[in-house]
C-alpha positions in Angstrom: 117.4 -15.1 87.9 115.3 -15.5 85.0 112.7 -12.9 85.6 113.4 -9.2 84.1 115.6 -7.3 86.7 114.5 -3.4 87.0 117.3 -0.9 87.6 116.4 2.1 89.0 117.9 5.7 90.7 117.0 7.4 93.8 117.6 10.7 95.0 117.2 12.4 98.2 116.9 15.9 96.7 120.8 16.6 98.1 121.1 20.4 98.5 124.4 20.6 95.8 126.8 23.1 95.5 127.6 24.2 92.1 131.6 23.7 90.2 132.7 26.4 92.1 131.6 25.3 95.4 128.5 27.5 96.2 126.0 26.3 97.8 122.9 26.0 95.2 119.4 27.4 96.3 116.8 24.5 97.3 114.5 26.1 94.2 117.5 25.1 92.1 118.0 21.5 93.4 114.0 21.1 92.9 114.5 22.0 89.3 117.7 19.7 88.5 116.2 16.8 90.7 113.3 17.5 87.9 115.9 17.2 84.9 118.0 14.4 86.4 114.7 12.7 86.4 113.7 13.4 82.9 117.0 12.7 81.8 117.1 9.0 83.5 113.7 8.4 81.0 115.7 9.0 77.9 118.4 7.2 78.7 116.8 3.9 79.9 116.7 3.6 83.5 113.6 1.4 84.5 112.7 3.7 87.9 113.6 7.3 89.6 112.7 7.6 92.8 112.5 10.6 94.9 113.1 10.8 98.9 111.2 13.1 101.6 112.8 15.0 103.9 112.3 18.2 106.3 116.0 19.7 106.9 118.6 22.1 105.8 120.6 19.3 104.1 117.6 17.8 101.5 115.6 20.1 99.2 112.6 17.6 98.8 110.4 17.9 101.7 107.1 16.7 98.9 108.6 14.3 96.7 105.2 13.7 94.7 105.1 17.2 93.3 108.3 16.5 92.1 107.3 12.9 91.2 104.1 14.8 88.9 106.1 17.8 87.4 108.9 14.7 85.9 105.4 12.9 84.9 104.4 15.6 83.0 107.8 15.4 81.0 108.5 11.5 80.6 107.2 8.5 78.7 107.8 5.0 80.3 110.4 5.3 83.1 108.6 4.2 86.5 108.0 7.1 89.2 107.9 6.9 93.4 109.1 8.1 96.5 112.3 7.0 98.5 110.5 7.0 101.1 107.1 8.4 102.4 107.5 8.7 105.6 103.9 7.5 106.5 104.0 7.5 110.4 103.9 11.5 110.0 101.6 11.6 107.1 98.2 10.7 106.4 97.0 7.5 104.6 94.2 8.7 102.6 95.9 11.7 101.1 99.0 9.8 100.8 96.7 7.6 98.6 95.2 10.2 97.0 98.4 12.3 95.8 99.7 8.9 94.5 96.4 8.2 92.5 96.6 11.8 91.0 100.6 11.1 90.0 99.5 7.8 88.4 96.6 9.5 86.5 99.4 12.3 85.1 101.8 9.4 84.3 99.4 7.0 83.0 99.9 4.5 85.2 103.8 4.8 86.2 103.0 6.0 90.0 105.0 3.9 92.8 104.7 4.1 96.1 107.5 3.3 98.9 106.1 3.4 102.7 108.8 3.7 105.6 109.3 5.2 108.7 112.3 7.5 107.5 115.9 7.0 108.7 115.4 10.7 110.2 113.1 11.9 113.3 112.4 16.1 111.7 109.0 15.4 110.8 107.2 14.1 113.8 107.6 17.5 115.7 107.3 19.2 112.5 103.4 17.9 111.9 102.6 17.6 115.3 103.3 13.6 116.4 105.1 12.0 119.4 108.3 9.7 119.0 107.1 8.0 121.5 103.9 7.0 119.2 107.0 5.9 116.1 105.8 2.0 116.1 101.6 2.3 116.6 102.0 5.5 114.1 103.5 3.3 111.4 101.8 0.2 112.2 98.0 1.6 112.1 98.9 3.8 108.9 100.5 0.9 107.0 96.9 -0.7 107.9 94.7 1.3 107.0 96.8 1.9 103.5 97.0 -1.6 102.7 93.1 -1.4 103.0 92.7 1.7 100.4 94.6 0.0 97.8 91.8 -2.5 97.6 90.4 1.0 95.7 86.8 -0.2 97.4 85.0 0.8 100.1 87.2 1.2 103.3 86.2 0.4 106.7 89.1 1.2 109.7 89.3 2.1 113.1 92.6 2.7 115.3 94.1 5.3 117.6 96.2 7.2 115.8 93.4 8.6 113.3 89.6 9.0 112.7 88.3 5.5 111.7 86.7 5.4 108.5 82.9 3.7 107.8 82.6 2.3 104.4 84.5 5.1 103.1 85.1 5.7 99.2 88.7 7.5 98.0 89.5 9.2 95.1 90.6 9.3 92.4 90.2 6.0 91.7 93.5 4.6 89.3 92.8 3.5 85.9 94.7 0.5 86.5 93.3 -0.7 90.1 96.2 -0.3 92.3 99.3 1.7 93.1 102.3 -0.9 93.5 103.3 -0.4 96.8 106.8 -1.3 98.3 107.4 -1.4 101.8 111.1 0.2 102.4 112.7 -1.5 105.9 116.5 -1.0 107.2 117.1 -5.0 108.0 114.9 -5.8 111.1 113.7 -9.3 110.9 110.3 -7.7 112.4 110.0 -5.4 109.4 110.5 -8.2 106.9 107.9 -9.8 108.1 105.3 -7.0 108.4 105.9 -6.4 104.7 105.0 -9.8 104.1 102.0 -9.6 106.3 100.6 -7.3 103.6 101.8 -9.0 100.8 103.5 -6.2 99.7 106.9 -5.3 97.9 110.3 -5.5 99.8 113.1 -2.8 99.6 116.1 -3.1 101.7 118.1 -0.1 102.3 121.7 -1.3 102.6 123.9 1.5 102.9 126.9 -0.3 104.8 128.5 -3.6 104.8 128.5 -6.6 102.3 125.2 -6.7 100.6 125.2 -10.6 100.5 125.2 -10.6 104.2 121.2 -9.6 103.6 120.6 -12.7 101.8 118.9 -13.9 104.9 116.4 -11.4 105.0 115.8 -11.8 101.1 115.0 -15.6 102.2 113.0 -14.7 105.7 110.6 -12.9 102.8 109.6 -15.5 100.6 109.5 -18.0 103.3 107.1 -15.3 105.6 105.1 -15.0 102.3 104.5 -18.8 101.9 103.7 -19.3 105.6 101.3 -16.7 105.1 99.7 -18.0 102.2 100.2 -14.7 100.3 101.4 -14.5 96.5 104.9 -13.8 95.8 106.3 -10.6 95.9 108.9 -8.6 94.4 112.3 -7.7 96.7 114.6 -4.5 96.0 117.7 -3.1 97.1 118.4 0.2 97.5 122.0 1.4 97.8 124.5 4.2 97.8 126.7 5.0 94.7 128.3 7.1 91.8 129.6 6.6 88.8 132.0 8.5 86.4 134.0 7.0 83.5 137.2 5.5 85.4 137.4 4.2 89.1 139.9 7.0 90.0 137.6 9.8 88.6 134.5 8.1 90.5 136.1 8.0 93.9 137.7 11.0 93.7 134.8 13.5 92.7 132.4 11.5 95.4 135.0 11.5 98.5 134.2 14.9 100.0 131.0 15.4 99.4 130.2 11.3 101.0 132.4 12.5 103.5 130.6 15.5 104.5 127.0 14.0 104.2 128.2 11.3 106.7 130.4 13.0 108.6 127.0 15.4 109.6 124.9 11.9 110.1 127.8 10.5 112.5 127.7 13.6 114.6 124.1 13.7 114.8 123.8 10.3 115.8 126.9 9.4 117.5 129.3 7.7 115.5 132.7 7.9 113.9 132.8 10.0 110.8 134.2 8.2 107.3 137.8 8.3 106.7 139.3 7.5 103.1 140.3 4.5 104.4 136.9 2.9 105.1 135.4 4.9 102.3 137.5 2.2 99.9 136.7 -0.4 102.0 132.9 0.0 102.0 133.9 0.5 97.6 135.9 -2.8 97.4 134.0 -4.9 99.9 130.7 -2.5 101.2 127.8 -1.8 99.9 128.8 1.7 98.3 128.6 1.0 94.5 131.4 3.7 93.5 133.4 3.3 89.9 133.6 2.7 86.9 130.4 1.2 84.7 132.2 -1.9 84.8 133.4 -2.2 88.1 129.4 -0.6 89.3 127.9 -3.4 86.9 129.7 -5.6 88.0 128.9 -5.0 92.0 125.1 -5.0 91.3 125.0 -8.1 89.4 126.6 -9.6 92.1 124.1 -8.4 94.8 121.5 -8.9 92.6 122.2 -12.6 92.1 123.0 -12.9 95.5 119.9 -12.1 96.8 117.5 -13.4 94.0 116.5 -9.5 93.3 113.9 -8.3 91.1 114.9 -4.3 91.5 118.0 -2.6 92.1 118.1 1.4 93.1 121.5 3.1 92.9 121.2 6.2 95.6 123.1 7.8 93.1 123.2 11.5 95.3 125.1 11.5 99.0 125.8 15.5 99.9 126.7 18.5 97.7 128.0 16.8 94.2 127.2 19.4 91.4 124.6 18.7 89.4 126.7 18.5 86.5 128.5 15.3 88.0 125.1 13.5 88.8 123.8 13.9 85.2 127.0 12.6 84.2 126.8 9.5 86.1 122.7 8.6 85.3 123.6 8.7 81.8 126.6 6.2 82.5 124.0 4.4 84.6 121.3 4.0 81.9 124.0 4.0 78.7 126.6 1.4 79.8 125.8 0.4 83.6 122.3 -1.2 82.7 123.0 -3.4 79.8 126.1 -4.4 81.1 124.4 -5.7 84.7 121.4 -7.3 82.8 124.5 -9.2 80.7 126.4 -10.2 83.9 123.4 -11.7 85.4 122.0 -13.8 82.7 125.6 -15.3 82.8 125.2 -16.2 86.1 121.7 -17.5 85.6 122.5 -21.1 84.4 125.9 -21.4 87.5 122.4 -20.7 89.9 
């Protein structure tokens, strides 16, 4: 891996509970999500992204507002979302609220389309979850078309076409780097390469390496295509604190109650501490020490050729005090540390 590696955070705007256990207002998690962003600036990270979602448990339901107040207060770190949720949102002012974030940031604005791991905003804005493939299919279209930042011409079913169309703002640069989040369908890999566009995989369970085949499908889709190469990311749960013990100990509950809530939603069995160290010591949950987190990315990272790495660095209620804690471990010791591990391993590849 020659090429720079970028290391970024992610949060999902977590409602937290403070060091006595009480559950913080969503006002308050808006404003810390603000500082833990401007803090990850000073201390080095490369990217903070921020998620969208529209129930009790998440606090950002317009993660570019957020995205434009940390803007307003940073220099150089990168800025996007983790993820849009573009089947439930329109195109053009997707575009458009991106284009106004990058003018704010001078050109840091990101943008990362999905279809969202949950279902709350399609009756929330008015769509049918019967419509969740043409809704994100025609959207991802017709975006793909307005980053050309020219003259847009579009017709499908799921919104008023558009006839040689102008957007704005324009961006000063010419285009908004645009990743294309998926969960690990082979379809979805190849869509992203369709576009040419950015792939992030979410991997949130199991041995990261075992994606290496999807990291491969990319480039090869990308060839066959006859599109240029493009960069591949990985996005994955973690936390850090300044020994292992510490680290798993302060993230247990509140991991086990954010998952516990998913797995009764959906269906499945809720973590135990027994699988929560197994997903640690052979997962895809980056949870420890700087070391022992620097050294699980680098492996992933090397693994699967990677040009970004997000640590999810929030999953449920941890304090706010805790997560500044471990982005400043993350940009301090976690960064420089990963960036050494893999140019070791550069020459073995």
């Amino acid at each position: 891996m020659a090429r720079h590696l970028e290391l970024g955070l992610d949060t999902f705007g977590d409602v937290t509970v403070d060091e006595q256990g009480r559950r913080q207002s969503y006002a308050q998690v808006i404003r810390d999500v603000v500082e833990q962003g401007v803090l990850a600036d000073e201390v080095g990270v490369d990217f903070f992204g921020v998620g969208e979602h529209h129930r009790d448990d998440y606090a950002v339901s317009a993660p570019e507002t957020v995205l434009a107040a940390i803007a307003a207060r940073t220099s150089r770190i990168k800025l996007g979302s983790a993820v849009t949720v573009l089947s439930s949102d329109d195109p053009v002012r997707v575009f458009q609220r991106f284009a106004t974030i990058d003018a704010i940031s001078n050109g840091r604005a990101e943008v990362m389309l999905g279809r969202g791991s949950f279902t709350e905003s399609f009756p929330l804005f008015g769509f049918e979850l019967s419509d969740y493939n043409v809704l994100f299919e025609e959207k991802l279209q017709l975006f793909a078309a307005l980053l050309e930042e020219g003259p847009v011409t579009w017709q499908g079913t799921v919104r008023q076409g558009l006839n040689d169309q102008e957007v704005y703002p324009k961006t000063e640069g010419g285009r908004i780097r645009t990743w294309v989040g998926v969960g690990g369908s082979p379809e979805s890999v190849v869509r992203a390469a369709s576009y040419g566009l950015p792939l992030l995989l979410a991997i949130i369970g199991g041995d990261p390496v075992r994606f290496a085949p999807y990291a491969d499908l990319f480039r090869r889709a990308l060839a066959q295509l006859g599109k240029e190469p493009q960069p591949i990311g990985v996005h994955s749960p973690g936390f850090i604190a300044e020994t292992d013990e510490q680290a798993r100990e302060i993230f247990w509950p509140h991991y086990a109650e954010a998952f516990g809530r998913i797995g009764r939603e959906r269906g499945f069995a809720a973590p135990t501490p027994e699988n929560y160290v197994q997903e640690i010591e052979h997962g895809a949950l980056v949870v420890g020490s700087p070391e022992t987190v620097a050294r699980k990315i680098a492996r992933t990272a090397t693994a699967l050729d990677l040009d970004r790495f997000d640590l999810k660095y929030t999953s449920g209620p941890v304090p706010h005090a805790h997560l500044m804690t471990s982005i400043r471990l993350y940009g301090e010791q976690v960064i420089p540390r990963v960036r050494e591990l893999v140019a070791e391993a550069a020459p073995a590849a």
